[in-house]
C-alpha positions, 0 to 999 in steps of 0.5 A, spaced: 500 500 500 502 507 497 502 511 503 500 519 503 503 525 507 502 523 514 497 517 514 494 512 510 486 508 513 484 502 510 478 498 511 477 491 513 475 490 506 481 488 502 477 491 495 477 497 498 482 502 501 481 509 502 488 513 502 488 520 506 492 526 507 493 531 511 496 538 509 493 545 514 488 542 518 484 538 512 484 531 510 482 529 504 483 524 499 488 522 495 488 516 492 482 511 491 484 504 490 478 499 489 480 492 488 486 491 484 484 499 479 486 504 482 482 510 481 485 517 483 481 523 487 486 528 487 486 535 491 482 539 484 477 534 485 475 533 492 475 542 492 470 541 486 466 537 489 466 541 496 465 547 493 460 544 489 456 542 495 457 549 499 455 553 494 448 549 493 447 548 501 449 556 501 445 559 496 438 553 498 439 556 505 438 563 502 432 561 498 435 563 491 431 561 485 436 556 481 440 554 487 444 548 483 446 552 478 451 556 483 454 549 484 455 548 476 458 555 476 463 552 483 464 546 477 466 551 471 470 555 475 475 550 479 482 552 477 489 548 478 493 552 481 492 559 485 494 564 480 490 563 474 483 563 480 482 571 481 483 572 474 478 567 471 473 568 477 473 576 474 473 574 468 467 569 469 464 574 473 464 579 467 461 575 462 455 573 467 454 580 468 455 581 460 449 576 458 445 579 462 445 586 459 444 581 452 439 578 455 435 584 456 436 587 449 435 580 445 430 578 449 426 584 449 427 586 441 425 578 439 421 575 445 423 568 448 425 564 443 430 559 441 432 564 435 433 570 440 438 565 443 441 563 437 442 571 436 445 572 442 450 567 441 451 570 434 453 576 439 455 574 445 461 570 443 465 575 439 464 580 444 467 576 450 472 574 445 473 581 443 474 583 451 478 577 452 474 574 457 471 567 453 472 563 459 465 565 461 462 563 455 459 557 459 458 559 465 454 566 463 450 560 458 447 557 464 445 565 466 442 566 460 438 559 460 435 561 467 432 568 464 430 564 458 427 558 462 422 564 465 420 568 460 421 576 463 427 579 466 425 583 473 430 586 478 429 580 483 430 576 477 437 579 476 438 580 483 437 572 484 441 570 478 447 575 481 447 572 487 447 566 484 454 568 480 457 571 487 455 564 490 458 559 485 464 564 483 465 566 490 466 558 493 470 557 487 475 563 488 475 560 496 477 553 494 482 555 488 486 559 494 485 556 500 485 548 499 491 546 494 
């Protein structure tokens, strides 16, 4: 057996063996060994999936509309090393408050239909290529899809889809610099 850092746990069961580490003051897994595969969990999957799960708890405690979707933002915007995080969350950012901008207009001059959504893409995508923030091109969709699904945009509306933004990107930007 491969042991980690500090610590390795097994269970009694020889198909199964949890591999564990601990780095400042959090133990997470390293290695998954199930039977004779080895199956990896390494620290930028655990932090998704953390992060994923305190976005949603977060945004489902404060009653947000669509509070799963700051999970998937928490998903889109883990990031491998420290330095890359604050740069994308902000670019990310942009983008979600870009989209809501060209949702307003979009949907307003063609109503909610899927060829206002494929006009807005048609827009949208060269915009944030031309402004160098085309990492959010998926994260602000999942925005876009919110007002869409709703048919009409409304400042609680926009209030609730920002603080969805803020959540998700929020929890990333903390998981990205604070876990390894």
């Amino acid at each position: 057996m491969w042991v980690s850092n500090e610590f390795a746990l097994s269970s009694p069961n020889p198909f199964f063996t949890l591999i564990l580490f601990h780095e400042s003051n959090i133990t997470y897994s390293k290695t998954l060994i199930i039977g004779d595969n080895m199956y990896r969990i390494g620290p930028r999957v655990f932090k998704t999936a953390l992060g994923s799960a305190v976005a949603i708890f977060i945004a489902q405690s404060l009653g947000v509309h669509f509070y799963s979707s700051a999970g998937i933002l928490t998903i889109l915007c883990i990031q491998p090393t420290k330095k890359r995080s604050l740069d994308t969350a902000l670019r990310r950012f942009s983008a979600c408050m870009l989209i809501i901008l060209f949702c307003i207009f979009f949907f307003y001059l063609f109503g909610y239909i899927p060829i206002a959504i494929g006009l807005l893409l048609l827009f949208f995508i060269p915009s944030l290529v031309a402004l160098k923030i085309q990492e959010g091109v998926i994260s602000s969709c999942v925005i876009m899809l919110h007002l869409y699904g709703l048919e009409k945009i409304t400042a609680p509306i926009i209030l609730n889809d920002i603080t969805v933004i803020v959540i998700g990107i929020g929890v990333a930007l903390l998981c990205n610099l604070y876990m390894p």
